[in-house]
Backbone as JSON Lines, residues from 0, in Angstrom:
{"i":0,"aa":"X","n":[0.84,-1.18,0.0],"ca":[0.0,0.0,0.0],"c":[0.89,1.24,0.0]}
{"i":1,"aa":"X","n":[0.61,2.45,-0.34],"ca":[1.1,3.36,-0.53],"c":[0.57,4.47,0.27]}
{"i":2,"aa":"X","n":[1.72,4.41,1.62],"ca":[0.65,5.52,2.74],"c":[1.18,6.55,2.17]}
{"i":3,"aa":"X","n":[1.98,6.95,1.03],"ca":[2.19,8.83,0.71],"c":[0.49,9.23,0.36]}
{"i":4,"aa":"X","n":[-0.03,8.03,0.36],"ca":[-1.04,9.1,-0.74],"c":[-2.27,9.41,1.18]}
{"i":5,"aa":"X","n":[-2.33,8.7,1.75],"ca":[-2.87,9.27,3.18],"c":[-2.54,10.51,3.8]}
{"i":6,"aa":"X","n":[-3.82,11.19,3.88],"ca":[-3.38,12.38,4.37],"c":[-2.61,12.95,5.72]}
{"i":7,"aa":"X","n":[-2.42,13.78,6.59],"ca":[-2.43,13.68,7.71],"c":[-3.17,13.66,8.57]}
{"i":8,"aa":"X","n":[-4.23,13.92,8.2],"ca":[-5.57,13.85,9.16],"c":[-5.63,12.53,9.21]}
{"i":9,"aa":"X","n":[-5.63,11.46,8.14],"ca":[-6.09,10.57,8.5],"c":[-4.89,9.54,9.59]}
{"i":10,"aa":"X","n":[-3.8,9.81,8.83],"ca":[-2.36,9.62,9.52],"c":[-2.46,10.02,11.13]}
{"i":11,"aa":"X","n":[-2.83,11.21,11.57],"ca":[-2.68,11.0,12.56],"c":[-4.13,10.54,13.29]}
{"i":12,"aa":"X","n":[-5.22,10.33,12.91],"ca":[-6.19,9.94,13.72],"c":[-5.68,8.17,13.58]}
{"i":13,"aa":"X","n":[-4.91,7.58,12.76],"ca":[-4.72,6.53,12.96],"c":[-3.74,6.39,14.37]}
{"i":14,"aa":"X","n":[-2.88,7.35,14.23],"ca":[-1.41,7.3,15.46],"c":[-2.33,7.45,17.01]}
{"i":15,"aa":"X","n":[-3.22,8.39,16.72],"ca":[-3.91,8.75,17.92],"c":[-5.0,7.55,18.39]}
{"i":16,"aa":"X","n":[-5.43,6.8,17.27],"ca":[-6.05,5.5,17.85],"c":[-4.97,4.29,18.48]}
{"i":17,"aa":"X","n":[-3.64,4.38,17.6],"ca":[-2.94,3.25,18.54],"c":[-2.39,3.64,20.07]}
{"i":18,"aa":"X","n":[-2.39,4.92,19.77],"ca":[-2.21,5.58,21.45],"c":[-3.07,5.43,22.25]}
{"i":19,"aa":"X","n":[-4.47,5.52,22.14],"ca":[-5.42,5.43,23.0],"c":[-5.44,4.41,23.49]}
{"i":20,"aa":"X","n":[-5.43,3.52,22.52],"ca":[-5.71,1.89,22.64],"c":[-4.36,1.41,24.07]}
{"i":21,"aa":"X","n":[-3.44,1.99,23.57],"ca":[-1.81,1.76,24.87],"c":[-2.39,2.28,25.95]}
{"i":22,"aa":"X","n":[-3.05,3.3,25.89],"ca":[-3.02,4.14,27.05],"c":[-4.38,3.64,27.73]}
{"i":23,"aa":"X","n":[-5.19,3.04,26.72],"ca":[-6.31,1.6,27.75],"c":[-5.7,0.7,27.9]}
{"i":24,"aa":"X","n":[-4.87,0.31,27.66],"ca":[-4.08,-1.0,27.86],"c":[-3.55,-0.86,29.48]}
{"i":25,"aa":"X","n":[-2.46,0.3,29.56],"ca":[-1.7,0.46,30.64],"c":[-2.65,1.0,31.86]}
{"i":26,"aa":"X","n":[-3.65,1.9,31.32],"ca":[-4.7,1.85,32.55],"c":[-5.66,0.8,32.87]}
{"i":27,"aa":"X","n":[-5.47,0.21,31.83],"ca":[-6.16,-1.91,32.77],"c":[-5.08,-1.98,33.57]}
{"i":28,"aa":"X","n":[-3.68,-1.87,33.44],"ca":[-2.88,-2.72,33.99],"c":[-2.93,-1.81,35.51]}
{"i":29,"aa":"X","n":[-3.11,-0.49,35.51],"ca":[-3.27,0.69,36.82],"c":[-4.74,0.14,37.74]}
{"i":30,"aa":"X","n":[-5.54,-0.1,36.61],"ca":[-7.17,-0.29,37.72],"c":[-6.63,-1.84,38.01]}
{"i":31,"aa":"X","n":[-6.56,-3.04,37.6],"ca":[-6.14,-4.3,38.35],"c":[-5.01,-4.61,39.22]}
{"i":32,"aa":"X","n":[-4.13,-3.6,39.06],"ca":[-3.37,-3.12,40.62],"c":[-4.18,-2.65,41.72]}
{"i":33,"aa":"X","n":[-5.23,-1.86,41.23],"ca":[-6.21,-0.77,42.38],"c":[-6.67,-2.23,42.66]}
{"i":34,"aa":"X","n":[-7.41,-2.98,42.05],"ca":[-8.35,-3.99,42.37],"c":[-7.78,-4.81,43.36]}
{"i":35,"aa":"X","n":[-6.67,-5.65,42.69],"ca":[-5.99,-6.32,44.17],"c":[-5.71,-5.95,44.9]}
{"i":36,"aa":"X","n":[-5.52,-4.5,45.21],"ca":[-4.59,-4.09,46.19],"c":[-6.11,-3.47,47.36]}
{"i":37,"aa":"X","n":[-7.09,-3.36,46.85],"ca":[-8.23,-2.84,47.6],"c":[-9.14,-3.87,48.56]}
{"i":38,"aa":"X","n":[-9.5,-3.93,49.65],"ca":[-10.7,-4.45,50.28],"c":[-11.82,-4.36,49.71]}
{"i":39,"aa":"X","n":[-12.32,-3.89,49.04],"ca":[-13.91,-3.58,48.1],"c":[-13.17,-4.0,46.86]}
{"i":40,"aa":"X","n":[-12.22,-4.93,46.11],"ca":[-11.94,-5.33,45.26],"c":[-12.25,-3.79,43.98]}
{"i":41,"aa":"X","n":[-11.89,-2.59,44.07],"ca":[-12.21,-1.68,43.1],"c":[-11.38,-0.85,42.85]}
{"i":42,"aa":"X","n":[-11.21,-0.77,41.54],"ca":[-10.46,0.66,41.26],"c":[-10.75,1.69,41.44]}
{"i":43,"aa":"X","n":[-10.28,2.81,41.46],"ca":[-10.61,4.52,41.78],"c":[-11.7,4.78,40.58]}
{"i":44,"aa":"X","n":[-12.67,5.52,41.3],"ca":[-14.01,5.6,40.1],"c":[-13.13,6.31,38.67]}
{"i":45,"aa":"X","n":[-12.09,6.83,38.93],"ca":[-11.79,7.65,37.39],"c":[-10.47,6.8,37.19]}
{"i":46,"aa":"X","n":[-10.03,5.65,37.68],"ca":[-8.92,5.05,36.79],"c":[-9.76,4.31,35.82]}
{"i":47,"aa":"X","n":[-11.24,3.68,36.42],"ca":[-11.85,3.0,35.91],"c":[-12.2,3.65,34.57]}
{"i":48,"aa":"X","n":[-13.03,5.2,34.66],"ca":[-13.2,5.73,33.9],"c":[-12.16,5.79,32.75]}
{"i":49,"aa":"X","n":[-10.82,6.39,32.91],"ca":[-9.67,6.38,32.33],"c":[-9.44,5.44,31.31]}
{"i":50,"aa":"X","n":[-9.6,3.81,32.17],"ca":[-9.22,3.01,30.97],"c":[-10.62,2.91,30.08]}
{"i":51,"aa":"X","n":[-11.58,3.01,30.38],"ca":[-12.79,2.71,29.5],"c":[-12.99,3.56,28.66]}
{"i":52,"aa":"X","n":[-12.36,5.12,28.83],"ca":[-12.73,6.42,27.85],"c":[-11.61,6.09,26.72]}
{"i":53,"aa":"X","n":[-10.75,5.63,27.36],"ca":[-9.38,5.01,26.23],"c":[-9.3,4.2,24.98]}
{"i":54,"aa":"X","n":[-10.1,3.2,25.58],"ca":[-10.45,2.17,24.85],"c":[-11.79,2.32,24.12]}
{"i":55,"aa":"X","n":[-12.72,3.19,24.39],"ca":[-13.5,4.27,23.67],"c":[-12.81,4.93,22.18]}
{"i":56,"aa":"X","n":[-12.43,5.72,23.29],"ca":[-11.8,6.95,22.07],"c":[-10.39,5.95,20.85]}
{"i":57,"aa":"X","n":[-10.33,5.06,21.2],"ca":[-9.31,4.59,20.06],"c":[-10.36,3.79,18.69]}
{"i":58,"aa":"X","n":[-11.27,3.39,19.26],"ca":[-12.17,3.1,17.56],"c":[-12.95,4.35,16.94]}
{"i":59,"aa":"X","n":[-13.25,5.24,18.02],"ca":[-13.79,6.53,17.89],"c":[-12.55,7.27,16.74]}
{"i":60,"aa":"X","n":[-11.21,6.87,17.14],"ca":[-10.25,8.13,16.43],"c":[-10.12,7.3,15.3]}
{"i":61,"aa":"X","n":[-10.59,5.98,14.59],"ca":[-10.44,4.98,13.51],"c":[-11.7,5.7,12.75]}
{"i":62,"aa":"X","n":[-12.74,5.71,13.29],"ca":[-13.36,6.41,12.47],"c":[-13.15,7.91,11.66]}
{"i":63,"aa":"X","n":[-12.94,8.45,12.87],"ca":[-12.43,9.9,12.35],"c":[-11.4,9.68,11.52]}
{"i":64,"aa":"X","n":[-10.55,8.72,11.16],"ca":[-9.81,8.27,10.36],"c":[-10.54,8.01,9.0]}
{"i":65,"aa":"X","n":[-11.38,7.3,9.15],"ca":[-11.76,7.1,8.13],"c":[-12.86,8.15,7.19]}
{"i":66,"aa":"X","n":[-13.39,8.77,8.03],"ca":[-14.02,10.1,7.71],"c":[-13.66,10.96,6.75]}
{"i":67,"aa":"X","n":[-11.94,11.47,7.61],"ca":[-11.63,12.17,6.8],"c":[-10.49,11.83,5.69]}
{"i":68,"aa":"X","n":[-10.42,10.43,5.6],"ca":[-10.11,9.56,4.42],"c":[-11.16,10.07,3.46]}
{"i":69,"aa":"X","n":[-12.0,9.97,3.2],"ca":[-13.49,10.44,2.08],"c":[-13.85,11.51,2.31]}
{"i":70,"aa":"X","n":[-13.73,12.07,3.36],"ca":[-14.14,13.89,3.0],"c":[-13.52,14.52,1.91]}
{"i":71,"aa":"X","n":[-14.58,15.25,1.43],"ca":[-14.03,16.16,0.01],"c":[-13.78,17.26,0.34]}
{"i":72,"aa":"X","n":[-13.43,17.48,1.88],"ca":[-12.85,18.98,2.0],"c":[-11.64,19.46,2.06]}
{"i":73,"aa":"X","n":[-10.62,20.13,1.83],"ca":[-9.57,20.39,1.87],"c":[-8.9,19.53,2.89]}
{"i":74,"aa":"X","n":[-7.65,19.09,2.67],"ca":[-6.72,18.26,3.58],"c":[-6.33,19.2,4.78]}
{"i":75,"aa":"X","n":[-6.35,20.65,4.99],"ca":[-5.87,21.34,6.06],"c":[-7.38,21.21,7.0]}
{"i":76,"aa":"X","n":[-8.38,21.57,6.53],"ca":[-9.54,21.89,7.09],"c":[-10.15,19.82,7.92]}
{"i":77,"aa":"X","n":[-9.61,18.83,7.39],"ca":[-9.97,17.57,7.56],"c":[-8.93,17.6,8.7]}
{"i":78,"aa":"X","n":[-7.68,18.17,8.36],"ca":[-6.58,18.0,9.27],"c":[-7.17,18.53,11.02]}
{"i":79,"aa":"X","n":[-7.62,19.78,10.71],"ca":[-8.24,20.41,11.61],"c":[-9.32,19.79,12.35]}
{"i":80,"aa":"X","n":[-10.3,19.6,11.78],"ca":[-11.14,18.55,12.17],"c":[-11.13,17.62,13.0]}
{"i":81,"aa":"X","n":[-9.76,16.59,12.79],"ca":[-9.5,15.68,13.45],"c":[-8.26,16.11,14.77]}
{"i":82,"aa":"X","n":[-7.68,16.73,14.81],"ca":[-6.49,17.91,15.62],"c":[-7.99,17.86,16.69]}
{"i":83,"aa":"X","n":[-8.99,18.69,16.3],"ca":[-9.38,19.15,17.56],"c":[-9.97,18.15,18.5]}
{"i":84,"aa":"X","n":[-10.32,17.0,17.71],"ca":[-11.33,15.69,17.92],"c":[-10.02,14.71,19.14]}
{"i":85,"aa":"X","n":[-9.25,14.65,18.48],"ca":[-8.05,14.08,19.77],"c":[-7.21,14.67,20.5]}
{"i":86,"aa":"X","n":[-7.29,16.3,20.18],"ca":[-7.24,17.01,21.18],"c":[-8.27,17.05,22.57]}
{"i":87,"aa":"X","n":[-9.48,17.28,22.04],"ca":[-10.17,16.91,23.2],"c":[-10.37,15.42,23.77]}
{"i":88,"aa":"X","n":[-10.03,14.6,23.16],"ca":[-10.16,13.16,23.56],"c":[-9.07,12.93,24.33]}
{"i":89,"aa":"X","n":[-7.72,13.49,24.41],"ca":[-6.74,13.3,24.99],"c":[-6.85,14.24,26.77]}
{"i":90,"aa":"X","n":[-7.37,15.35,25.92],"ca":[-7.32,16.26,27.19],"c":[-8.48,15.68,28.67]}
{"i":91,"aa":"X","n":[-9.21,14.77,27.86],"ca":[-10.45,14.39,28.54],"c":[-9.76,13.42,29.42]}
{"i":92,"aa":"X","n":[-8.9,12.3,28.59],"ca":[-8.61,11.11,29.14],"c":[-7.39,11.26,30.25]}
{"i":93,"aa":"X","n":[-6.49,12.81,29.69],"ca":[-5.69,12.98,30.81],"c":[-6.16,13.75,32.32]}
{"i":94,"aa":"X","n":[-7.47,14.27,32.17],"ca":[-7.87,14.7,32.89],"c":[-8.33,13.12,34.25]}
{"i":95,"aa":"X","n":[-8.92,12.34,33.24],"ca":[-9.31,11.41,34.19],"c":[-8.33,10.79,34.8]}
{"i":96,"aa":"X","n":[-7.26,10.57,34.44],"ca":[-5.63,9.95,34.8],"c":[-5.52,10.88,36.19]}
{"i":97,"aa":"X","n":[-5.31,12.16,35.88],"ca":[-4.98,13.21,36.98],"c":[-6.39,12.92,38.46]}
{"i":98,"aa":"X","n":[-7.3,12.88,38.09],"ca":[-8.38,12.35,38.82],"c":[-7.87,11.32,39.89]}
{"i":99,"aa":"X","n":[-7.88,10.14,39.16],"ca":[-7.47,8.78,39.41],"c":[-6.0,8.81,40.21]}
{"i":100,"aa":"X","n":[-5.13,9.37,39.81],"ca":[-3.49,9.49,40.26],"c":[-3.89,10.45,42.19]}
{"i":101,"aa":"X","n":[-5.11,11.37,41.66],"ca":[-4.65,12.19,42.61],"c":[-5.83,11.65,44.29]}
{"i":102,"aa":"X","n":[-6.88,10.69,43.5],"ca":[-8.15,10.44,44.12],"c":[-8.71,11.99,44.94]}
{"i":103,"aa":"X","n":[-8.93,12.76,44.35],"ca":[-9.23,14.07,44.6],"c":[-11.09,13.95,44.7]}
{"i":104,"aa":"X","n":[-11.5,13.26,43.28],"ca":[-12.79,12.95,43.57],"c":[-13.23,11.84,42.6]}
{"i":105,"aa":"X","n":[-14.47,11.88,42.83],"ca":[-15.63,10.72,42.06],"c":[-16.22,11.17,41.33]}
{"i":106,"aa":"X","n":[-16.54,12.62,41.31],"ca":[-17.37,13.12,40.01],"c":[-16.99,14.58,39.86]}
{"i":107,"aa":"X","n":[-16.17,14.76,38.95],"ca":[-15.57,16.02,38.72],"c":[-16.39,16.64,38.29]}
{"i":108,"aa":"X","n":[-17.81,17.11,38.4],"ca":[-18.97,17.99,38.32],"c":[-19.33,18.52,39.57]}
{"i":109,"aa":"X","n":[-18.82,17.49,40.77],"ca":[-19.72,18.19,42.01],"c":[-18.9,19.35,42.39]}
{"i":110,"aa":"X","n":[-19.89,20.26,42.78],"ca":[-19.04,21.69,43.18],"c":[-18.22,21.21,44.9]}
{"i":111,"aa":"X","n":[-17.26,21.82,45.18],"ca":[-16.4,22.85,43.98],"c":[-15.56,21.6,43.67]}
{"i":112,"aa":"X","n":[-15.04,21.99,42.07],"ca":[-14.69,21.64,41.3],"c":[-13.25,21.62,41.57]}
{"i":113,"aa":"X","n":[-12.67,20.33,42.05],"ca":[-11.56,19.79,42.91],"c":[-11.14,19.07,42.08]}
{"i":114,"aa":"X","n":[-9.23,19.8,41.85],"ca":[-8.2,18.91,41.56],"c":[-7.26,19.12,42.38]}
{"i":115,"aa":"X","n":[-6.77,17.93,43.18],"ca":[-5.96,18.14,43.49],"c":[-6.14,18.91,45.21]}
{"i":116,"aa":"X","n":[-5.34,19.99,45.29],"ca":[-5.75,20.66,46.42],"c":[-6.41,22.09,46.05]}
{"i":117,"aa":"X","n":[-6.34,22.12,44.38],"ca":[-7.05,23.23,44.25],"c":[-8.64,23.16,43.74]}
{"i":118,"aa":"X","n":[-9.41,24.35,44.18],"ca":[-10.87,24.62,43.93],"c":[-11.27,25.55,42.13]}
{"i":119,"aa":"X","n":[-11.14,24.88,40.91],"ca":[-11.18,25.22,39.77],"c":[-12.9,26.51,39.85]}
{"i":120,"aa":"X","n":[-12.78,27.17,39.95],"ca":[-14.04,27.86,39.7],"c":[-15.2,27.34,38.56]}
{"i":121,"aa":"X","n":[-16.43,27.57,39.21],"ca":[-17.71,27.19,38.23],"c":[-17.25,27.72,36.49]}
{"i":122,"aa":"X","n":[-17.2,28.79,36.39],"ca":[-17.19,29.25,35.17],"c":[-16.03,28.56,34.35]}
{"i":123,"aa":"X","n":[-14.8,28.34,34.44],"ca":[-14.01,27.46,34.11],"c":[-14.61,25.87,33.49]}
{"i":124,"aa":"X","n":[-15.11,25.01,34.65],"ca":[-15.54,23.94,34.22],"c":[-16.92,23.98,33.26]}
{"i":125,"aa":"X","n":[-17.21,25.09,33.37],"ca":[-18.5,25.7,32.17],"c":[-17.96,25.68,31.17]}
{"i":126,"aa":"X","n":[-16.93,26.95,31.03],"ca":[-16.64,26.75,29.82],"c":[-16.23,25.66,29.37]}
{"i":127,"aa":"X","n":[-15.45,25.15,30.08],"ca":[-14.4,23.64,28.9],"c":[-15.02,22.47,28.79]}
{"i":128,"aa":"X","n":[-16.23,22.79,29.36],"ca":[-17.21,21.82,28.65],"c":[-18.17,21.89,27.67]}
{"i":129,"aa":"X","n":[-18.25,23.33,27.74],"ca":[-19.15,24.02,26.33],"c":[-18.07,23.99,25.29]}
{"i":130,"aa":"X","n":[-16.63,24.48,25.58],"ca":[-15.67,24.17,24.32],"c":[-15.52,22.62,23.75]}
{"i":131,"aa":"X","n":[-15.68,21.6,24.9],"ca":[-15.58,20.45,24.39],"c":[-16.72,19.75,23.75]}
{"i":132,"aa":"X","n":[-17.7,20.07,24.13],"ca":[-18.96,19.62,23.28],"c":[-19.1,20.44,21.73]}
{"i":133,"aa":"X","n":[-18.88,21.68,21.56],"ca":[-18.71,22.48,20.52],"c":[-17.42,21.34,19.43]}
{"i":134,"aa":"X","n":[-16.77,21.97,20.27],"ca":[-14.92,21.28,19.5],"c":[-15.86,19.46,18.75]}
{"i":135,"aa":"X","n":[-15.62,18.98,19.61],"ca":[-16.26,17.49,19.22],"c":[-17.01,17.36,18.2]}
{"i":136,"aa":"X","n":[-17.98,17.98,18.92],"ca":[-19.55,17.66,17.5],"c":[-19.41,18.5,16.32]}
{"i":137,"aa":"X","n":[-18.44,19.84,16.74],"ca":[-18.34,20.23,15.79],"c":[-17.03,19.8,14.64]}
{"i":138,"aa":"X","n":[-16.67,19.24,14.93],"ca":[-15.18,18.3,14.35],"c":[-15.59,17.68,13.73]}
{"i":139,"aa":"X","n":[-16.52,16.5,14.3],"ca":[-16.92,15.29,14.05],"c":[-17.79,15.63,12.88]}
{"i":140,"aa":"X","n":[-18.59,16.75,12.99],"ca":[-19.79,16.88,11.88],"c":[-19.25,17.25,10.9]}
{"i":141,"aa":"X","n":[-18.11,18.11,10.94],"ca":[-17.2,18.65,9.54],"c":[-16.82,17.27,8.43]}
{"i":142,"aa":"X","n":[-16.31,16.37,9.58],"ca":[-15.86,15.14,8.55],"c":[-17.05,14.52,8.27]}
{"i":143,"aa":"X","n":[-18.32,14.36,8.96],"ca":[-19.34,13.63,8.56],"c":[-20.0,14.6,7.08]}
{"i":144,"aa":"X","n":[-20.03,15.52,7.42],"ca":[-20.42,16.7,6.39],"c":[-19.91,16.05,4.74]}
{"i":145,"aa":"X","n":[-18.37,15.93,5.33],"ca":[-17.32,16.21,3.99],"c":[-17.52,14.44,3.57]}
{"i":146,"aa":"X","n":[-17.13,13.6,4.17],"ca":[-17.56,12.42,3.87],"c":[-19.26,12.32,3.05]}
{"i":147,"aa":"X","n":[-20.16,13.02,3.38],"ca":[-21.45,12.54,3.13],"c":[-21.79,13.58,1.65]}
{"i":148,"aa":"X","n":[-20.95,14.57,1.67],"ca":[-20.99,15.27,0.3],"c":[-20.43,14.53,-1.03]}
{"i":149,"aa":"X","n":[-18.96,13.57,-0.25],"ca":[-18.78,13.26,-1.39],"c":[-19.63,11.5,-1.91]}
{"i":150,"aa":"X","n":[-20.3,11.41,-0.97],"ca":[-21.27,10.24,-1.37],"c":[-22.02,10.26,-2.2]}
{"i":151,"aa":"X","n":[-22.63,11.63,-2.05],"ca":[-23.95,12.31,-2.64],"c":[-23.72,12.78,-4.1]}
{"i":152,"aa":"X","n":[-22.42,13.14,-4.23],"ca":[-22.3,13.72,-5.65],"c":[-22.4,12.94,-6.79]}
């Protein structure tokens, strides 16, 4: 096969799926340490999370791979697309790592909004969740867009 002719969008949503996939791998190997090592046989509610968003987001970034494999939109704008899509997938999954590493909490929604020893203000976790739902769907729909235009033609 001839990967010159693959773009980088798709190039790297492939790199970013074998990463995810490692980085569920090694957080199984973090939550079944938690497990044996616990009396309630359980991992930390967000290592758990961690490895499951991992192993999520790595067929999730195959698609986006493949998306913007067939999108008919410019290779910078597909590039983009997918940049922001495992940007936020990464930022999400390292967030839960930091969770899990720090056992700070169980549901990083309940106020106040605790990492660590610090108190993140409401408006903060507002926004970067309105940026991440925006960023996402709006990523995701660009390549579904560009993929489904060139079906149609």
């Amino acid at each position: 096969m001839d990967l010159t002719q693959l773009t980088w969008a798709v190039k790297i949503a492939i790199i970013f799926s074998g990463i995810f996939l490692w980085v569920g791998m090694l957080t199984g190997v973090w939550k079944y340490i938690q497990i044996r090592n616990s009396e309630q046989s359980r991992a930390h509610y967000y290592v758990d999370i961690a490895h499951r968003s991992s192993l999520l987001y790595a067929p999730a970034s195959l698609i986006l791979a493949v998306l913007a494999y067939f999108s008919i939109f410019s290779a910078a704008l597909n590039l983009l697309f997918v940049l922001i899509n495992v940007a936020f997938f990464s930022f999400s999954i390292l967030s839960y790592i930091l969770h899990g590493f720090l056992k700070d909490t169980t549901n990083q929604f309940k106020t106040p909004h605790v990492v660590g020893k610090w108190n993140l203000p409401n408006i903060l976790m507002s926004f970067a969740m309105i940026l991440l739902i925006v960023a996402e769907l709006g990523g995701t729909f660009g390549l579904l867009l560009g993929t489904a235009l060139n079906f149609i033609r």
